[in-house]
N, C-alpha and C positions, 0 to 999 in steps of 0.2 A: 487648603487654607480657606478659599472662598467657601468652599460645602461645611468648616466650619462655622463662620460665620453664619452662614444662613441658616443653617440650624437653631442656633441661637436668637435669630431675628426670628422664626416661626415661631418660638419657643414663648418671646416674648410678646410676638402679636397675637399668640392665645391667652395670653395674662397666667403665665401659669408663676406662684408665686418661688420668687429666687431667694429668698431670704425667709425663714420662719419664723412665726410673731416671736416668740422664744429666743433667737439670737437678736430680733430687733429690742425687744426690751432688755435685754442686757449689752447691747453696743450703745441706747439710749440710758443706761444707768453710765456705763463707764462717761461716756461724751458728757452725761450732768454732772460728774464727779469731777471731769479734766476743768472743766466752765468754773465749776464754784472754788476747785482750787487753786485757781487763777484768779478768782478775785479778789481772794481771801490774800491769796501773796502781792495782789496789786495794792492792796489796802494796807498790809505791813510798811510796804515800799513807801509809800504816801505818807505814811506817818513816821516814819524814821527821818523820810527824805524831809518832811516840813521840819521837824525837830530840828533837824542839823541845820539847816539854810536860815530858821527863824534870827539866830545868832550872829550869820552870817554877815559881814560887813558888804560881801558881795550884793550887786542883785542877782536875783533868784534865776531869771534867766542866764545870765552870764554863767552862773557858776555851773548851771545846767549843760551848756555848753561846752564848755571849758573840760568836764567830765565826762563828755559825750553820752549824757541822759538824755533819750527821747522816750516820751510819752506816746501810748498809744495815735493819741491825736495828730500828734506833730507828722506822724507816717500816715497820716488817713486811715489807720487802721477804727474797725467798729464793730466790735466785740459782740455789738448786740446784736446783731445781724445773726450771727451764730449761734447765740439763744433762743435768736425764735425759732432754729429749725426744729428744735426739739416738740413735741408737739404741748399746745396751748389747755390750758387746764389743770394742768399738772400742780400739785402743790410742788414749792421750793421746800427742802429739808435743811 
């Protein structure tokens, strides 16, 4: 176990590359593809969810609650963080 290890640790303190540009841009196409259609479905969510609550006699948090809707934000989650790993330059499609 440890001889395997250190194999691997030699492996990589030669820089020898683990992953081929060829699988990096296609695990970089899937990851832009998961990202935008997630936002595309966060942006449905937001307009259906304003639509219904606009009417609402509730308030908007309450009823948010009540449903147990949480928003990215309210979990500290930051979605962008995640898009910058992609690398910068890139045009969005």
């Amino acid at each position: 176990m440890v001889d395997e290890m250190e194999k691997k640790l030699i492996k990589l303190w030669k820089g020898v590359t683990l992953v081929s540009p060829e699988d990096r841009l296609a695990i970089e196409g899937l990851y832009s593809k998961a990202l935008n259609q997630r936002r595309r479905r966060k942006r449905m969510f937001r307009d259906v969810w304003d639509a219904i609550t606009e009417n609402s006699p509730k308030n908007p948090k309450e009823f948010k609650e009540e449903h147990g809707v949480e928003y990215d934000e309210d979990v500290g989650v930051n979605f962008q963080s995640f898009a910058d790993l992609i690398q910068h330059g890139k045009k969005r499609r």
